[in-house]
N, C-alpha and C positions, 0 to 999 in steps of 0.2 A: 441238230436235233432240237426240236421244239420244247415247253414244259411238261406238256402231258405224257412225255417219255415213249415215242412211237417205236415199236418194234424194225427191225429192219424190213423184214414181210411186208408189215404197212407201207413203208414208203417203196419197198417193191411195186405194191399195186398202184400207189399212187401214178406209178407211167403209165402204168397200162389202160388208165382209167376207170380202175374198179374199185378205188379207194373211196370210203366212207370215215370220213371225219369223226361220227358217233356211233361209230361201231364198240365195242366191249374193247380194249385191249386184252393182251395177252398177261400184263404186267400188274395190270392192277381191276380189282373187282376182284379177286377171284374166291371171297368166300360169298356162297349163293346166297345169304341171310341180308348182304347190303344191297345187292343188284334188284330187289323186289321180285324175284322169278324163283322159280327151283318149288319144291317141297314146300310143307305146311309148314308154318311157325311156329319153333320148340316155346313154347311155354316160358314168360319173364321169372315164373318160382316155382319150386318144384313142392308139391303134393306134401302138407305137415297131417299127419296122424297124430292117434296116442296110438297104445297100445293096443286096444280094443276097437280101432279102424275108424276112430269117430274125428273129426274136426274140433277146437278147440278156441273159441275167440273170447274177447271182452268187448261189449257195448256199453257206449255211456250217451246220455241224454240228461241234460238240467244237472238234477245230483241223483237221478237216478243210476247205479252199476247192475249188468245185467253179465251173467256168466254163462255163456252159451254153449252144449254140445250139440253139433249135427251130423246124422249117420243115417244110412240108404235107409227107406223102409215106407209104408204107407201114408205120410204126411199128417201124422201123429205131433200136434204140439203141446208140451207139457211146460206150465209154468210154476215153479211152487208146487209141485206135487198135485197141482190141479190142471184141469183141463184149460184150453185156452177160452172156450167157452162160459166157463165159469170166474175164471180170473176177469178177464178182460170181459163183460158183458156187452159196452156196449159193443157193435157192428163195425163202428169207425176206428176202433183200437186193432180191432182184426182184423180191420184191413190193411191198416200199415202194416201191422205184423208179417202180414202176407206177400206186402208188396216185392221185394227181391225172388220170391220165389215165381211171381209172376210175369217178372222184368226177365228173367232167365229162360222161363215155360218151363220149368221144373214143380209143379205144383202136384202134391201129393206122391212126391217122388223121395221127402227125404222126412225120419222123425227128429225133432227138436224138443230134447230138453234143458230147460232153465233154468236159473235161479236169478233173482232179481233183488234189489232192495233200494230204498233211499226214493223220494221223491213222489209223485203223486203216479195216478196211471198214467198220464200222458206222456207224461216223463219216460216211465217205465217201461211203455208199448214202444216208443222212440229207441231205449237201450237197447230193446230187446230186439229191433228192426237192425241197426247198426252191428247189435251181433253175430246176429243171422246172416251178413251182406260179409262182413269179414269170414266167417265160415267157410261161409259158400264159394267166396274166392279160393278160401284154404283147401277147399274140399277138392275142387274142380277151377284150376288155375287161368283154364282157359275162357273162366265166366268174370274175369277180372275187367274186362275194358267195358262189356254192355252192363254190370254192376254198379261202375267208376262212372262211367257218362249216363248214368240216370242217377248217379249223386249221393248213392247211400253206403258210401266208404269214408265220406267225411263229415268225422263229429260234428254236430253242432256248438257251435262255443257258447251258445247264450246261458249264463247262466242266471242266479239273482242276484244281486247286489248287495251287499253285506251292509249290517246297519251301522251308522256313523254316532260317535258321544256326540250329546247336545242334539240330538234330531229323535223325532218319535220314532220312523222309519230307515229308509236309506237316504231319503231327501224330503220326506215331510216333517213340517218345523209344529212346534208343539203351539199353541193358543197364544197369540198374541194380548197382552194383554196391558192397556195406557195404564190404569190406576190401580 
């Protein structure tokens, strides 16, 4: 018997000349999730709610923290108690905002609301985008890989740099001064 453990059947046909080398064996493969055939692929996490059926994530961006619920309904986003319109004015922050739901083609299919703090807007539309991108995976499991590979499942690390004694800034040196 060879390594790849050939059935005796196999080496039956091997006389008769109907043996296939790469055919499946009997012994091994047999659960259809490794063979790449069979049925649709169960899902890598299963579906996190609260109680009230909504999805629950954290976004962060710079030192912005952004606390995101999202749950089915007319594409309603509420930042702060305010519209996303209002929060976010310019056009560019709403678009990021938006971006996962359009990576998905889920747009105006789920409402979103927020709470945010820490950081400037840009900051903040960024948390709020990375919130939304975890959610949405939460929500809908199986939006996890075209989420993942358009990149908005991973924080950004950039943050500022913290200021150092004996420097005005984090690396600007105060007035040099000969006399």
């Amino acid at each position: 018997m060879s390594d790849n453990r050939q059935s005796l059947s196999d080496l039956g046909g091997m006389q008769e000349g109907t043996y296939n080398p790469n055919a499946p064996h009997s012994e091994t493969n047999q659960n259809p999730a490794h063979t790449g055939g069979g049925g649709p692929p169960a899902p890598l996490r299963p579906q996190e709610l609260d109680a009230y059926g909504r999805a629950y994530a954290t976004g962060k961006r710079k030192n912005a923290i952004a606390r995101v619920w999202l749950k089915p309904g007319s594409g309603k986003i509420v930042v702060n108690g305010r519209d996303q319109t209002v929060y976010f004015a310019r056009p560019t922050l709403r678009l990021v905002i938006n971006q996962p739901f359009d990576i998905a083609d889920r747009r105006d299919q789920y409402d979103v609301m927020c709470t945010v703090v820490g950081g400037g807007l840009s900051g903040q539309a960024g948390a709020v985008k990375h919130g939304i991108s975890v959610a949405l995976t939460r929500f809908e499991p199986a939006l996890r890989t075209t989420v993942k590979q358009a990149g908005f499942l991973t924080r950004d690390p950039r943050v500022v740099e913290r200021k150092k004694y004996g420097k005005a800034k984090a690396r600007k040196s105060f007035q040099f001064s000969k006399r």
